[in-house]
TORKELUM-249055 format. One record per residue (C-alpha): residue number from 0; residue in one letter; x, y, z. Coordinates in Angstrom, 3 decimals, always signed. Layout:
<atoms>
@resi=NUM resn=a c1=X c2=Y c3=Z
...
</atoms>
This chain:
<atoms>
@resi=0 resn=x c1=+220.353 c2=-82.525 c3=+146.478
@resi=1 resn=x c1=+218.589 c2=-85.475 c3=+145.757
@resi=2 resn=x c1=+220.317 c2=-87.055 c3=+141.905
@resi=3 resn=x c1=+219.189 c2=-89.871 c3=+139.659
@resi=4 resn=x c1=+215.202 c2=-89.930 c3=+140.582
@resi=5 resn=x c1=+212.943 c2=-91.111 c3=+138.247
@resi=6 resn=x c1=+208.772 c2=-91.869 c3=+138.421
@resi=7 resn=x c1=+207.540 c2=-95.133 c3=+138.035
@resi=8 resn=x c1=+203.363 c2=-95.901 c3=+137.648
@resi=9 resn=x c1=+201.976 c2=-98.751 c3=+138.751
@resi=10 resn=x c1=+198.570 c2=-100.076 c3=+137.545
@resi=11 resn=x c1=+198.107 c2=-103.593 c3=+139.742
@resi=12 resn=x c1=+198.723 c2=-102.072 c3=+143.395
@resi=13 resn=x c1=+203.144 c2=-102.500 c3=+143.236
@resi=14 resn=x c1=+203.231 c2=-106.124 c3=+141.162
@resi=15 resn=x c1=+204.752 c2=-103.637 c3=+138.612
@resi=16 resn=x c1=+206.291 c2=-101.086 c3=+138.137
@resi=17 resn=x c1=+206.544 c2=-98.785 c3=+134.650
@resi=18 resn=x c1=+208.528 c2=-95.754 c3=+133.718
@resi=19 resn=x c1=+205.698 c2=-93.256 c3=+132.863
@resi=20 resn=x c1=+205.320 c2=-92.401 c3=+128.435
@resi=21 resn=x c1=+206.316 c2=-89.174 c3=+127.443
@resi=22 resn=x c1=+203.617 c2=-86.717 c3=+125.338
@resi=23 resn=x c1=+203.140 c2=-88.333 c3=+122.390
@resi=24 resn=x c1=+203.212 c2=-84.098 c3=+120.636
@resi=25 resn=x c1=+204.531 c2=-81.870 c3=+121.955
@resi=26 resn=x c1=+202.823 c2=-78.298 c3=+122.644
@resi=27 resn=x c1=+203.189 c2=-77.102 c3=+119.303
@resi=28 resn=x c1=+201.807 c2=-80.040 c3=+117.850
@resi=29 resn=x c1=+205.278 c2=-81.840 c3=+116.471
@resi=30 resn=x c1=+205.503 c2=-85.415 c3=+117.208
@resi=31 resn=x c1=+207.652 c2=-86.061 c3=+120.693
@resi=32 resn=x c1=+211.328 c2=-87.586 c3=+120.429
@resi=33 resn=x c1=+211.166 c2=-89.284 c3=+123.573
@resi=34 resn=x c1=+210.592 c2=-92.527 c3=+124.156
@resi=35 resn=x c1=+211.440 c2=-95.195 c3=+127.061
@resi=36 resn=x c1=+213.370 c2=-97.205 c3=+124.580
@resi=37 resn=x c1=+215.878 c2=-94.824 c3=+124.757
@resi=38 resn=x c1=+215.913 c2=-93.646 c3=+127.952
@resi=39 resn=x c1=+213.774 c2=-91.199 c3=+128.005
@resi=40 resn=x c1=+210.544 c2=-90.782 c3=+129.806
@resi=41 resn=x c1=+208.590 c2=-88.148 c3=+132.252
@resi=42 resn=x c1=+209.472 c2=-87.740 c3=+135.383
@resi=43 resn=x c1=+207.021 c2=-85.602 c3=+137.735
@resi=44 resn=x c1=+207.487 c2=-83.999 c3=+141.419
@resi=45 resn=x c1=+206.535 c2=-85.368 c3=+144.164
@resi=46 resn=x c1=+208.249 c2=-84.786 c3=+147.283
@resi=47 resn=x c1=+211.524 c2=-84.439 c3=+145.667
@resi=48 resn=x c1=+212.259 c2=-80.830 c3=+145.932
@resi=49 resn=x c1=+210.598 c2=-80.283 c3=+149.727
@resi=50 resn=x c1=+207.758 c2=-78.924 c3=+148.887
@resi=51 resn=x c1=+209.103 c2=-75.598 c3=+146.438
@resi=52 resn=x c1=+207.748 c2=-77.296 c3=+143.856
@resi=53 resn=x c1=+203.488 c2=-78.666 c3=+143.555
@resi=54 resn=x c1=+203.366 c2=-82.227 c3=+143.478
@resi=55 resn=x c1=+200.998 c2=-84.605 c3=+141.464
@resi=56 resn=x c1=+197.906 c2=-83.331 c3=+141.952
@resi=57 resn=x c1=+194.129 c2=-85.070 c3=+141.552
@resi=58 resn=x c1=+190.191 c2=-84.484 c3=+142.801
@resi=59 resn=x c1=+187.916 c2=-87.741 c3=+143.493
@resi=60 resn=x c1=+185.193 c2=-85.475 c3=+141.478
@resi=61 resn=x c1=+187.417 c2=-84.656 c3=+138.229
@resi=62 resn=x c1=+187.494 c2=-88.273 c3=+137.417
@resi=63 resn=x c1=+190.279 c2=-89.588 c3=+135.529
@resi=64 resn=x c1=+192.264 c2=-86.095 c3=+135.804
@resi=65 resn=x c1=+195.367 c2=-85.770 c3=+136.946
@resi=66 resn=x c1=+197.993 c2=-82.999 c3=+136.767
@resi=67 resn=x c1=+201.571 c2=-82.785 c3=+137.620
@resi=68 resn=x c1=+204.910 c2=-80.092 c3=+137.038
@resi=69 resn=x c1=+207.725 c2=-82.379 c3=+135.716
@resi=70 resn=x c1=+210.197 c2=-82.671 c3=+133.015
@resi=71 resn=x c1=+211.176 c2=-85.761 c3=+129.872
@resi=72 resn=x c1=+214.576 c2=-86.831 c3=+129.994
@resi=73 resn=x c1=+216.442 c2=-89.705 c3=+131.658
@resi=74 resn=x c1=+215.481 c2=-88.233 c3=+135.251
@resi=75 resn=x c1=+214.320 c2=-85.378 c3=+137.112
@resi=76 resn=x c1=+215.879 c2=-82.573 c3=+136.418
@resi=77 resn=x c1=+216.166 c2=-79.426 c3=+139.135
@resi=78 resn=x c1=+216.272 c2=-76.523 c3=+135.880
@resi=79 resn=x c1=+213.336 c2=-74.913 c3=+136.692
@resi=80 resn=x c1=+213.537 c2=-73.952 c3=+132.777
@resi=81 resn=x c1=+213.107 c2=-77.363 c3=+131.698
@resi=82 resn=x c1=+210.295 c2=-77.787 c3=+133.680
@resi=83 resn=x c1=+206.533 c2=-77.792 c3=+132.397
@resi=84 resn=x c1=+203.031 c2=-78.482 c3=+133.848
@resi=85 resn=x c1=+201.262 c2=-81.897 c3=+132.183
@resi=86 resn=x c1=+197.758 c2=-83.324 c3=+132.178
@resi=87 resn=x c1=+196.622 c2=-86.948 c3=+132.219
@resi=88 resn=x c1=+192.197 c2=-87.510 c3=+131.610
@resi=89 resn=x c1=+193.111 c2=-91.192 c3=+132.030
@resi=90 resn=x c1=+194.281 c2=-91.617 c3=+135.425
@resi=91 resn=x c1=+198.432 c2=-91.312 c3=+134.633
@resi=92 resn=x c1=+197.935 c2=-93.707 c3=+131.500
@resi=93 resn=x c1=+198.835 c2=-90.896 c3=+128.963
@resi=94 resn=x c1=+199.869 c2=-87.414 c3=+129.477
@resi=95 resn=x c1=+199.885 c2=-83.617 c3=+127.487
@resi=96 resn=x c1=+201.739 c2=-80.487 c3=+128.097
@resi=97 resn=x c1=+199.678 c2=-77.600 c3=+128.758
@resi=98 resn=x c1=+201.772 c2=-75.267 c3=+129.940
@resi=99 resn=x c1=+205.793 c2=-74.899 c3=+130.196
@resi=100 resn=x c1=+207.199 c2=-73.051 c3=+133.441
@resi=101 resn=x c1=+206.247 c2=-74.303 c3=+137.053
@resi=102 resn=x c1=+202.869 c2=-73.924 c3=+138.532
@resi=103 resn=x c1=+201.146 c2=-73.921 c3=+141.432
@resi=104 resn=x c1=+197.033 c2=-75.154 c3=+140.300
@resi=105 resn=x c1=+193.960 c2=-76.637 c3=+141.406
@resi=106 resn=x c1=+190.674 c2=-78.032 c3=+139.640
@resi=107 resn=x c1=+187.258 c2=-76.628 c3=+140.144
@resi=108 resn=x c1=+183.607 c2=-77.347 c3=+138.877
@resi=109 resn=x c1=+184.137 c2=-81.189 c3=+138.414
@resi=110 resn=x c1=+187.427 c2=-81.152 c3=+136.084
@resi=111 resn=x c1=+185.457 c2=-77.971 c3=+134.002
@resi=112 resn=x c1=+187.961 c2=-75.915 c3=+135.342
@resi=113 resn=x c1=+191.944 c2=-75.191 c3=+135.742
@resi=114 resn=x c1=+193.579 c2=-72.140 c3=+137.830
@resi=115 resn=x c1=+197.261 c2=-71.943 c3=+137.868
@resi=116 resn=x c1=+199.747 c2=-69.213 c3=+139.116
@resi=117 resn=x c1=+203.626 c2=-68.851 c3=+138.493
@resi=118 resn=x c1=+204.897 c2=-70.677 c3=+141.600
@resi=119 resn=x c1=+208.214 c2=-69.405 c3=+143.275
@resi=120 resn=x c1=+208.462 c2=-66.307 c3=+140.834
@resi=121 resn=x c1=+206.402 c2=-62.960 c3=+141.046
@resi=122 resn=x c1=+203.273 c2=-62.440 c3=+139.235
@resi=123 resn=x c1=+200.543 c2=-60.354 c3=+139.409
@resi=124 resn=x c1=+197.916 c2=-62.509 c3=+137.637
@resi=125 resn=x c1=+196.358 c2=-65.923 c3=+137.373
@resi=126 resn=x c1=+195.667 c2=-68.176 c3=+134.277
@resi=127 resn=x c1=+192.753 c2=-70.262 c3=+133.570
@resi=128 resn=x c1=+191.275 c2=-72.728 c3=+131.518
@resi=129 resn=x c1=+187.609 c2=-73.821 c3=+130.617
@resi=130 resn=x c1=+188.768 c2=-76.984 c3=+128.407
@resi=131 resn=x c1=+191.293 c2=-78.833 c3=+129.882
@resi=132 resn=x c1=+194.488 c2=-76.654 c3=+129.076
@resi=133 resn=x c1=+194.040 c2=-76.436 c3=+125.541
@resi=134 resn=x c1=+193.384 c2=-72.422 c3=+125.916
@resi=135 resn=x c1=+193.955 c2=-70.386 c3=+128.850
@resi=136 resn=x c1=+192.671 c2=-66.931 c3=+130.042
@resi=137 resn=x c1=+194.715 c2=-64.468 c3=+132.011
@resi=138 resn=x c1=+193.405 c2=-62.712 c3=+135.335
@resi=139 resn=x c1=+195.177 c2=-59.949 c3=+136.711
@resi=140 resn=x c1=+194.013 c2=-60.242 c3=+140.820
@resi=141 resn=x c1=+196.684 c2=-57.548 c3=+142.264
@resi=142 resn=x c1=+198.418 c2=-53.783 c3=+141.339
@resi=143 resn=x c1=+201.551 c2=-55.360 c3=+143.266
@resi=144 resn=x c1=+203.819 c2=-57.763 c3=+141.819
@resi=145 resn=x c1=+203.135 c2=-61.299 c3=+144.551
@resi=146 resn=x c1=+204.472 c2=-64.678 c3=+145.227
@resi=147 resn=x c1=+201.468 c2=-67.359 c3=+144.906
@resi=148 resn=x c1=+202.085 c2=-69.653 c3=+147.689
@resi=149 resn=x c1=+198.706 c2=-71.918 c3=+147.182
@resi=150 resn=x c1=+195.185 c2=-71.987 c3=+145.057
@resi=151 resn=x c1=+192.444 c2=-73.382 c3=+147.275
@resi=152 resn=x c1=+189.026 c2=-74.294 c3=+146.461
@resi=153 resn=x c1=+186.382 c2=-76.407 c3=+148.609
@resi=154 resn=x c1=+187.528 c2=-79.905 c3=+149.346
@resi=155 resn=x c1=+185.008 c2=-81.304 c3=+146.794
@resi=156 resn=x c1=+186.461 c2=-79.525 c3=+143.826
@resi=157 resn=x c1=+183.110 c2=-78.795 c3=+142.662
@resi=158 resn=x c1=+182.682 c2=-75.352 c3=+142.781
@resi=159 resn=x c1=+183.606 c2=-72.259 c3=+140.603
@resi=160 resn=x c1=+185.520 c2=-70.056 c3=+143.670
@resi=161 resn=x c1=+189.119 c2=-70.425 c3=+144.725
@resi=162 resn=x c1=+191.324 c2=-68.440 c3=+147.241
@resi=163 resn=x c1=+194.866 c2=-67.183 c3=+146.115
@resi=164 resn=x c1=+197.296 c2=-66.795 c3=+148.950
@resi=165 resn=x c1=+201.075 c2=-65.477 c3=+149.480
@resi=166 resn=x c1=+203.054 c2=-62.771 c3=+149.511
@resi=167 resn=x c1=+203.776 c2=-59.501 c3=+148.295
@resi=168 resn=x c1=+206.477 c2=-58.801 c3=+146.401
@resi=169 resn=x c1=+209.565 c2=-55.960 c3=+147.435
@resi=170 resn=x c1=+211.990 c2=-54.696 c3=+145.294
@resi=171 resn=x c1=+215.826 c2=-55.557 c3=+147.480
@resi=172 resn=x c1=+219.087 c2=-53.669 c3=+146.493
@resi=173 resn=x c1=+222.024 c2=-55.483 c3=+146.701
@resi=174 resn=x c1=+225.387 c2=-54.847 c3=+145.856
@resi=175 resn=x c1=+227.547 c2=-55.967 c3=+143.504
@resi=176 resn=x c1=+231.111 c2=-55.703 c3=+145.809
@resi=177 resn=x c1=+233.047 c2=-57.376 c3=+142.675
@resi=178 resn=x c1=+232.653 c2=-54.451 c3=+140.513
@resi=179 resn=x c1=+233.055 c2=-51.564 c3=+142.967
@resi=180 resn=x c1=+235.433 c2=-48.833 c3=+142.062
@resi=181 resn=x c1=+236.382 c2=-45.875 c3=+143.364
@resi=182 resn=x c1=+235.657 c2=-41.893 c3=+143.316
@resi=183 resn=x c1=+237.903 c2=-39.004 c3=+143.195
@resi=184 resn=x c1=+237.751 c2=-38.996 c3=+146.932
@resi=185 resn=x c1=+238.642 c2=-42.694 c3=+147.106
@resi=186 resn=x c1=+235.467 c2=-43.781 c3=+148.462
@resi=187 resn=x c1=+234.345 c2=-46.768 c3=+147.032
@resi=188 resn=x c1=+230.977 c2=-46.927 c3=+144.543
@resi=189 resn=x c1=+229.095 c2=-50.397 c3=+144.225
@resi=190 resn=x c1=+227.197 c2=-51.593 c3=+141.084
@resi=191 resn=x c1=+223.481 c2=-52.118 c3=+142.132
@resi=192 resn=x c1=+221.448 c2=-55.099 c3=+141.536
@resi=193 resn=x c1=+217.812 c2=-55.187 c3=+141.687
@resi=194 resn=x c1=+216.163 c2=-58.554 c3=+143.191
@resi=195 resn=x c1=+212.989 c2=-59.046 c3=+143.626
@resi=196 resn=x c1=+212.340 c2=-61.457 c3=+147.129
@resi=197 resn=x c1=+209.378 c2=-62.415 c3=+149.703
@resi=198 resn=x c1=+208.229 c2=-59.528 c3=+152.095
@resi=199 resn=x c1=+206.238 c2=-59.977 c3=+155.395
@resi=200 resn=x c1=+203.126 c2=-58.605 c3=+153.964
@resi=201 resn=x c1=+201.086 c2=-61.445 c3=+153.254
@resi=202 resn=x c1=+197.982 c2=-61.340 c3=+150.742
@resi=203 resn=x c1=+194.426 c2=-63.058 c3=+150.320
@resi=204 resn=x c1=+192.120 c2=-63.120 c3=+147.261
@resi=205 resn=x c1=+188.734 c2=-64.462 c3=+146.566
@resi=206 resn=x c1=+188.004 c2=-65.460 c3=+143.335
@resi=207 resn=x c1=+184.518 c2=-66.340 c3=+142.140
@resi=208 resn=x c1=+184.103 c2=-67.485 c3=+138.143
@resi=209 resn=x c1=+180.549 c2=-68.444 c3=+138.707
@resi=210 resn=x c1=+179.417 c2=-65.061 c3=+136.840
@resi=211 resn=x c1=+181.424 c2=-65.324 c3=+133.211
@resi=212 resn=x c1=+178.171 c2=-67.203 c3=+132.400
@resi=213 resn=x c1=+180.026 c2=-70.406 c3=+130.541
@resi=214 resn=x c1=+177.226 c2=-72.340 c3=+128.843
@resi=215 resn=x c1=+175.316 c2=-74.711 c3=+130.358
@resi=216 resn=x c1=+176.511 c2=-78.561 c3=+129.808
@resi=217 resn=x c1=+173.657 c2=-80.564 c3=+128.469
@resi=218 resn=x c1=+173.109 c2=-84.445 c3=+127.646
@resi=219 resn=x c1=+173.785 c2=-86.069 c3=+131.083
@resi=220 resn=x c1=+171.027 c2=-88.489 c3=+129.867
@resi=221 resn=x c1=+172.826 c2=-89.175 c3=+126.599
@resi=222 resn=x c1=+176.433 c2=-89.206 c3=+127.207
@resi=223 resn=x c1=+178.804 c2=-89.811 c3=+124.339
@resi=224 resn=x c1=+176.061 c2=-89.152 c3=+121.866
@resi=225 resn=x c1=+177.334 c2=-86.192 c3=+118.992
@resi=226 resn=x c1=+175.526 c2=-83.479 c3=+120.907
@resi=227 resn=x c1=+175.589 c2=-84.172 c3=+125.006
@resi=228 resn=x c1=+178.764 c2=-82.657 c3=+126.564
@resi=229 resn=x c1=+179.420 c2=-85.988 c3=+128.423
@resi=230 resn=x c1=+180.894 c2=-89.070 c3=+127.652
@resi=231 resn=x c1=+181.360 c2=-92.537 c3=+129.295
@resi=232 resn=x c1=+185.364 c2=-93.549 c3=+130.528
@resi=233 resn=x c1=+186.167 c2=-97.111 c3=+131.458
@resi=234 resn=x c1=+189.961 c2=-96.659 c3=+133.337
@resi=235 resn=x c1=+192.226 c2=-99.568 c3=+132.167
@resi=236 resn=x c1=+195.489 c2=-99.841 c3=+130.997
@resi=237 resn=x c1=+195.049 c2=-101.626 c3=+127.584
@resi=238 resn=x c1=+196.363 c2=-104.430 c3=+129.046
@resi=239 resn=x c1=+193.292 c2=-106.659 c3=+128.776
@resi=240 resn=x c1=+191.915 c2=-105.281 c3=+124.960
@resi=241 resn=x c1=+188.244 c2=-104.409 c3=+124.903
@resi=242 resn=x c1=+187.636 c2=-106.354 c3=+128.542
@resi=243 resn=x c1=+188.427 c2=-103.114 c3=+130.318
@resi=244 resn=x c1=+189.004 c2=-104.592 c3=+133.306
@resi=245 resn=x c1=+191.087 c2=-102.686 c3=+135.923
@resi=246 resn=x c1=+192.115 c2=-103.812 c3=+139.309
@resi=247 resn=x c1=+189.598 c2=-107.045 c3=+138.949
@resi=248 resn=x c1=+186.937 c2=-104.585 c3=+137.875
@resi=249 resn=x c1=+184.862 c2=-103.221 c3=+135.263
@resi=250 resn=x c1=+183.428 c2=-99.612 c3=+135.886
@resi=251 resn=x c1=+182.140 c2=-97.137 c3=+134.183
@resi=252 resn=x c1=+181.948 c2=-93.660 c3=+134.717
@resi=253 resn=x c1=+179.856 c2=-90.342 c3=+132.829
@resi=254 resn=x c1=+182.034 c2=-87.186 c3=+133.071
@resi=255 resn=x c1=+182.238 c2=-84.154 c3=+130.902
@resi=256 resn=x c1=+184.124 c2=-84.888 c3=+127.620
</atoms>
């Protein structure tokens, strides 16, 4: 068990080194009560729990987009209870809760588009957003309860199909030997417990949004203006004011707002 580990963000390549900002709300919208000042901050997974849990996750054609399963608090925590799944649009600057539990997710259709599963729990559905987390959508994808081991989409990120792997689900008895007791014949009864664990079957699913008919974005040629669906993001850190320069550059980019 690994104790005591934090994330740090750098924004200059390792000259420094920052304790990432909590949400500054929380999901339902009250303002956060942790700050850095007091020894509080997010902490995300990396490589920290051997791969159980998803680590920080990010496409080169969802620019600025970022998300990550962690927890606030003075380190990372291994409650799977306190855990949550965040969202950054600026590159790690600032983050937002979407969604509490752990997740296993990918991003689709430039950034347009979030699946997520229950990771290391069974499920029998998928979840999925058109606007960045702020609403979701549930899809039920088998009759059998199943573990989600991975969402997979095409290495660009760009399109609207995704394959859900795993494993199926089986019921296990076990036995509770601390409560047995004992029939008229003296033969011992045990308490049952249902668990529910991993079988050998494994399970593939193909799943293709490209036909829910989601408006077409329009305004590429106007982004930021009232009615295009794009906008214009400069990455810095704040650091310089209105210079926007980041890494000894200034670049713009047009992505969907």
């Amino acid at each position: 068990m690994q104790e005591n580990v934090k994330t740090y963000i750098t924004h200059n390549k390792g000259g420094k080194w920052e304790l990432i900002k909590a949400p500054e709300v929380t999901m339902a919208g009250k303002k956060s009560t942790c700050y850095i000042e007091d020894g509080c901050s997010l902490h995300l997974e990396i490589y920290s729990h051997m791969g159980e849990l998803a680590p920080v996750y990010s496409s080169e054609k969802a620019v600025g987009i970022v998300l990550g399963t962690g927890n606030l608090g003075a380190k990372l925590t291994d409650n799977s209870s306190q855990k949550a799944l965040f969202i950054s649009r600026d590159g790690g600057l600032s983050w937002k809760t979407i969604r509490m539990g752990v997740h296993i997710y990918e991003i689709g259709d430039h950034g347009a588009l979030l699946v997520i599963a229950r990771k290391n729990a069974p499920t029998n559905f998928i979840e999925f957003s058109w606007d960045e987390g702020e609403t979701w959508d549930s899809l039920v994808i088998s009759d059998r309860e199943i573990f989600v081991d991975n969402i997979i989409i095409e290495p660009n990120s760009i399109s609207q199909q995704f394959m859900v792997y795993g494993t199926y689900a089986e019921h296990v008895a076990n036995y509770d030997y601390a409560n047995m007791h004992f029939t008229e014949d003296d033969e011992p009864e045990y308490d049952e417990m249902v668990s529910v664990e991993k079988s050998n079957a494994a399970f593939l699913v193909y799943v293709d949004f490209s036909q829910l008919h989601e408006p077409q974005c329009k305004g590429a040629e106007n982004p930021g203006g009232s009615e295009s669906n794009y906008e214009l993001w400069t990455p810095h850190d704040g650091r310089f004011g209105e210079a926007k320069c980041f890494l000894g550059m200034h670049k713009t980019f047009i992505r969907r707002k």
